[in-house]
Backbone as a ProteinNet text record, in pm:
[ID]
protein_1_A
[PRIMARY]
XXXXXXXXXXXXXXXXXXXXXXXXXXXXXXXXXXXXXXXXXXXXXXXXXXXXXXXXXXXXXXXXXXXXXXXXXXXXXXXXXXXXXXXXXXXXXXXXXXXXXXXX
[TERTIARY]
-4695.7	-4671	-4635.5	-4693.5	-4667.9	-4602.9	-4495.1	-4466.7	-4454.2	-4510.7	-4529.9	-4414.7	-4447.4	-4297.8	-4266.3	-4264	-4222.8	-4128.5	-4185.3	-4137.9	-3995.3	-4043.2	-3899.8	-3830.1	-3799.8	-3749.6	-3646.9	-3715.4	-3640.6	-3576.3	-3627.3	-3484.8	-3391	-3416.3	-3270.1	-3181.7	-3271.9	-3140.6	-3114.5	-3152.2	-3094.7	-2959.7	-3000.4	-2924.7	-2801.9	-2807.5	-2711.6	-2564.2	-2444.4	-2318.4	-2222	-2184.2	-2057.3	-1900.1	-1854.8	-1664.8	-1642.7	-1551.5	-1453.3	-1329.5	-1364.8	-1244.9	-1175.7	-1041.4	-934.4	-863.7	-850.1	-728.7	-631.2	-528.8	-441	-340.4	-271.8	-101.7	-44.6	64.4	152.8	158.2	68	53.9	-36.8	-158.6	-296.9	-367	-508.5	-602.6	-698.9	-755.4	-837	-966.3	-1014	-1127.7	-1132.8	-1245.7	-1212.1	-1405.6	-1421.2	-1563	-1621.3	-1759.7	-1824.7	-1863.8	-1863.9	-1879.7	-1957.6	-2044.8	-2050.8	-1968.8	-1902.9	-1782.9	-1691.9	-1563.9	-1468.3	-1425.8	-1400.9	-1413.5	-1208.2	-1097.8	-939.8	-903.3	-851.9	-729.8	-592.8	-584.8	-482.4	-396	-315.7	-212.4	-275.9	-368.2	-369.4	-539.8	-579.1	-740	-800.2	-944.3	-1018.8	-1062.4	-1080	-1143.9	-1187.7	-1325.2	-1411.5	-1374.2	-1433.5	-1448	-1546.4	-1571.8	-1734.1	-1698.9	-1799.2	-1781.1	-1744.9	-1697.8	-1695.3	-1552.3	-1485.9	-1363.6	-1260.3	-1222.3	-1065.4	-966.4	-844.5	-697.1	-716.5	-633.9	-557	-487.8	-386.7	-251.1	-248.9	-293.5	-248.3	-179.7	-147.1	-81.1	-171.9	-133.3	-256.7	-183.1	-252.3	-177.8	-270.9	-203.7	-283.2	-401.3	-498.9	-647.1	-756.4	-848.1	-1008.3	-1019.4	-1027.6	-1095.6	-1242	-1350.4	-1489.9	-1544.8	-1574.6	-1640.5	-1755.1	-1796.6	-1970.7	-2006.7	-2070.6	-2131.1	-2221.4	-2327.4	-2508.3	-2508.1	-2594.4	-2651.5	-2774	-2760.3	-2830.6	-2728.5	-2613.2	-2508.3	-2453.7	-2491.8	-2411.1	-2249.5	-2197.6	-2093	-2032.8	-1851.3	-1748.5	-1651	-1552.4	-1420.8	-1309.5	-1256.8	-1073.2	-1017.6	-917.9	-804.8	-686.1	-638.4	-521.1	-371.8	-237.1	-149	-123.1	-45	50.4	-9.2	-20.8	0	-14.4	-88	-134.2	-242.1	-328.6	-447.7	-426.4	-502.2	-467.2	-619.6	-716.1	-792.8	-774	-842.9	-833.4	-977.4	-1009.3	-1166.1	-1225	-1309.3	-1404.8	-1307.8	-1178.7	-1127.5	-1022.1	-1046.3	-1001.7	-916.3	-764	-662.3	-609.3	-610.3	-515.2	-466.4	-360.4	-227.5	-176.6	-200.9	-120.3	-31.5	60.4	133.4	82.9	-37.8	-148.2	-252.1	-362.2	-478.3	-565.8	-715.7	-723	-904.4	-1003	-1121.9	-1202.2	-1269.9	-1305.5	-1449.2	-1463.1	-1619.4	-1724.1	-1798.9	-1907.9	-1980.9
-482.4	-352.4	-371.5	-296.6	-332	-167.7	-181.9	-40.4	-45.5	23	101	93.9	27.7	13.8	161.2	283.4	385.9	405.4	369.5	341.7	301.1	115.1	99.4	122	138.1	234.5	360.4	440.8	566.4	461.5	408.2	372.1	274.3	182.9	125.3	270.7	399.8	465.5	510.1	534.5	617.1	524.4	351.9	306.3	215.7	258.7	190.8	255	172.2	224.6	311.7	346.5	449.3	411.8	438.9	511.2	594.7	640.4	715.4	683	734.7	695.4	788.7	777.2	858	800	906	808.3	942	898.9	959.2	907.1	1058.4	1033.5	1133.3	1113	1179.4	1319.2	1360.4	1526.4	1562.1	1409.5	1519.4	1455.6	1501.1	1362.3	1400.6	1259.9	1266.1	1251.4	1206.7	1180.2	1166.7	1179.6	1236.3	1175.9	1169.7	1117.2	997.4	988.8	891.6	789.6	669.4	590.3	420.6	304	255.2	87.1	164.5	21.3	66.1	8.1	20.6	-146.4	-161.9	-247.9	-260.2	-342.7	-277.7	-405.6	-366.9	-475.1	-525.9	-655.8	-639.8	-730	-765	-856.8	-949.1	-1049.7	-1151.9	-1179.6	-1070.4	-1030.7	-947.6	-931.1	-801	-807.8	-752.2	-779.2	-630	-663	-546	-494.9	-408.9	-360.4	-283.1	-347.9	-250.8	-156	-131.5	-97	-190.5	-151.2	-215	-336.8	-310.2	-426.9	-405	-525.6	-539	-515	-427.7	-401.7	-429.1	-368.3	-457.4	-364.7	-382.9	-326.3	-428.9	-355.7	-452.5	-375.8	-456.3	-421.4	-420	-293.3	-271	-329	-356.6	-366.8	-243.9	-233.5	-147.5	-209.7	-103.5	-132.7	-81.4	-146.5	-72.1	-58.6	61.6	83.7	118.7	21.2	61.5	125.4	236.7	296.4	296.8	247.1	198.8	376.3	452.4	509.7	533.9	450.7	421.1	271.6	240.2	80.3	99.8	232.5	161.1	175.3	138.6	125.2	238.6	361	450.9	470.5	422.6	418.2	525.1	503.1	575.1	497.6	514.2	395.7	513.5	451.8	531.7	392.2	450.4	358.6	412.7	291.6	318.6	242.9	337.4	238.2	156.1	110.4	20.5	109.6	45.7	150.3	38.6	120.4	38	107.2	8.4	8.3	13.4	132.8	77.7	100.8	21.1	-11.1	-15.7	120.7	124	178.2	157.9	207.2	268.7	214.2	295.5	386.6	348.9	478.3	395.6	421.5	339.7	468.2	419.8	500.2	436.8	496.8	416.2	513.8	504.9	531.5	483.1	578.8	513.7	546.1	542.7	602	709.7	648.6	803	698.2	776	777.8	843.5	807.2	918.1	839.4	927.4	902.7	857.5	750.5	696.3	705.6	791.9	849.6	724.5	726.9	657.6	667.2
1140.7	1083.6	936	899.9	700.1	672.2	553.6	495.9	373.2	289.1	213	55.4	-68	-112	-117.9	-158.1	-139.3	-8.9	108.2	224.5	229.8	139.1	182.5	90	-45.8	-140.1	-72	25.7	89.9	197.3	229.8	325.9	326.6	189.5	108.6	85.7	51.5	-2.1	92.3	177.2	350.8	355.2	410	400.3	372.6	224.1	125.6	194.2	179	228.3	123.2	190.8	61.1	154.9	24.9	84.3	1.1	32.9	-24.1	-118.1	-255.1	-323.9	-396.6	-414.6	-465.3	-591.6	-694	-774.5	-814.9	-797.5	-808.9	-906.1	-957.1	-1075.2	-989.3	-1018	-987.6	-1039.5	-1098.7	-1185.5	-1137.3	-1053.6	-1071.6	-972.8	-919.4	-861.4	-935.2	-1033.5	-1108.5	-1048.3	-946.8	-913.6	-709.1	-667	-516.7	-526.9	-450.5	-388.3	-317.8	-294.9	-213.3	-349.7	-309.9	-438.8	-345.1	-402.1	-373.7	-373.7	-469.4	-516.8	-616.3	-625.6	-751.5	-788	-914.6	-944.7	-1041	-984.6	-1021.9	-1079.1	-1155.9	-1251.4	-1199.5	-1082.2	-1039.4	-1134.6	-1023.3	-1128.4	-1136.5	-1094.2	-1088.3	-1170.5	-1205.6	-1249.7	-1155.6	-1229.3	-1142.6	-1025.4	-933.8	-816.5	-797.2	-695.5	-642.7	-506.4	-482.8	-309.5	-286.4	-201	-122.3	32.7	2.7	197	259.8	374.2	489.7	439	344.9	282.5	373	410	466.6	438.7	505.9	462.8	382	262.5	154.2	92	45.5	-54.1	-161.5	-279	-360.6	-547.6	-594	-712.6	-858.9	-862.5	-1016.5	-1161.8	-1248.2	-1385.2	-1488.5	-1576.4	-1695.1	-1718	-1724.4	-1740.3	-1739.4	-1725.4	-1674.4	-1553.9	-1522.8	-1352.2	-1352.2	-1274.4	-1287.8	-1156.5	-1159.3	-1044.7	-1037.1	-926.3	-908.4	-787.5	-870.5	-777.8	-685.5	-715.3	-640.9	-700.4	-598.7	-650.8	-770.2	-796.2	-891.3	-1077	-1021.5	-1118.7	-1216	-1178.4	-1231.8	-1202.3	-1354.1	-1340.9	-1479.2	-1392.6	-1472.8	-1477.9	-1638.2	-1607.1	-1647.9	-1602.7	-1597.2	-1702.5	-1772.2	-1837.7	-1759.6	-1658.9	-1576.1	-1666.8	-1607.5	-1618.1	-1478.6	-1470.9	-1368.7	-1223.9	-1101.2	-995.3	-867	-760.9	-642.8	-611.3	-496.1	-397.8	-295.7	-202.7	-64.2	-39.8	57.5	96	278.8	332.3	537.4	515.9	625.3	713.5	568.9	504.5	418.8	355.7	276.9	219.2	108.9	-32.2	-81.9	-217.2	-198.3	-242.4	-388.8	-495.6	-626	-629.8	-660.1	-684.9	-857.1	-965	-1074.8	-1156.1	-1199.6	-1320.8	-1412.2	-1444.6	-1568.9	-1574.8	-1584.8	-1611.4	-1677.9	-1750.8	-1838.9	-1830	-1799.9	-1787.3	-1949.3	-1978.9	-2073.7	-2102.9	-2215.9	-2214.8	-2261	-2244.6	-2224.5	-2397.8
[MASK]
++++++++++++++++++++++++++++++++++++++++++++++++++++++++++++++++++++++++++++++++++++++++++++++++++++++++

């Protein structure tokens, strides 16, 4: 059986994965949606998360936050202060001091 690149084109995007991500201040929630990755400044350097990522709580520092929305890399960055991550089932929470979306 042979298909079609068009073919498989539509059904990488059928099924590419998403979560859900949140960022939040304490005044506001800046951002709410399905995304294919975020990319956080912890203490220790940056690290990513995809779908399907394991627990994790971890500690933010001031920085770049990169939000991956589609694979095919449309992105947005936030300049965060200080905060946290929480990462359960496809749902990924920051938590920061202030934030402020960084135009492109």
């Amino acid at each position: 059986m042979t298909y079609s690149a068009s073919r498989i084109r539509n059904h990488e995007k059928e099924t590419w994965k998403i979560m859900n991500l949140e960022i939040l201040t304490p005044e506001k929630k800046l951002y709410s949606g399905n995304v294919y990755g975020v990319q956080l400044p912890g203490t220790t350097g940056l690290f990513e998360v995809l779908e399907k990522h394991a627990p994790l709580v971890s500690a933010l520092k001031a920085g770049r936050l990169k939000v991956i929305k589609d694979r095919n890399n449309q992105v947005s960055y936030f300049e965060i202060q200080g905060g946290f991550v929480e990462v359960l089932n496809n749902n990924v929470t920051v938590l920061v001091e202030g934030a402020s979306l960084v135009e492109a």
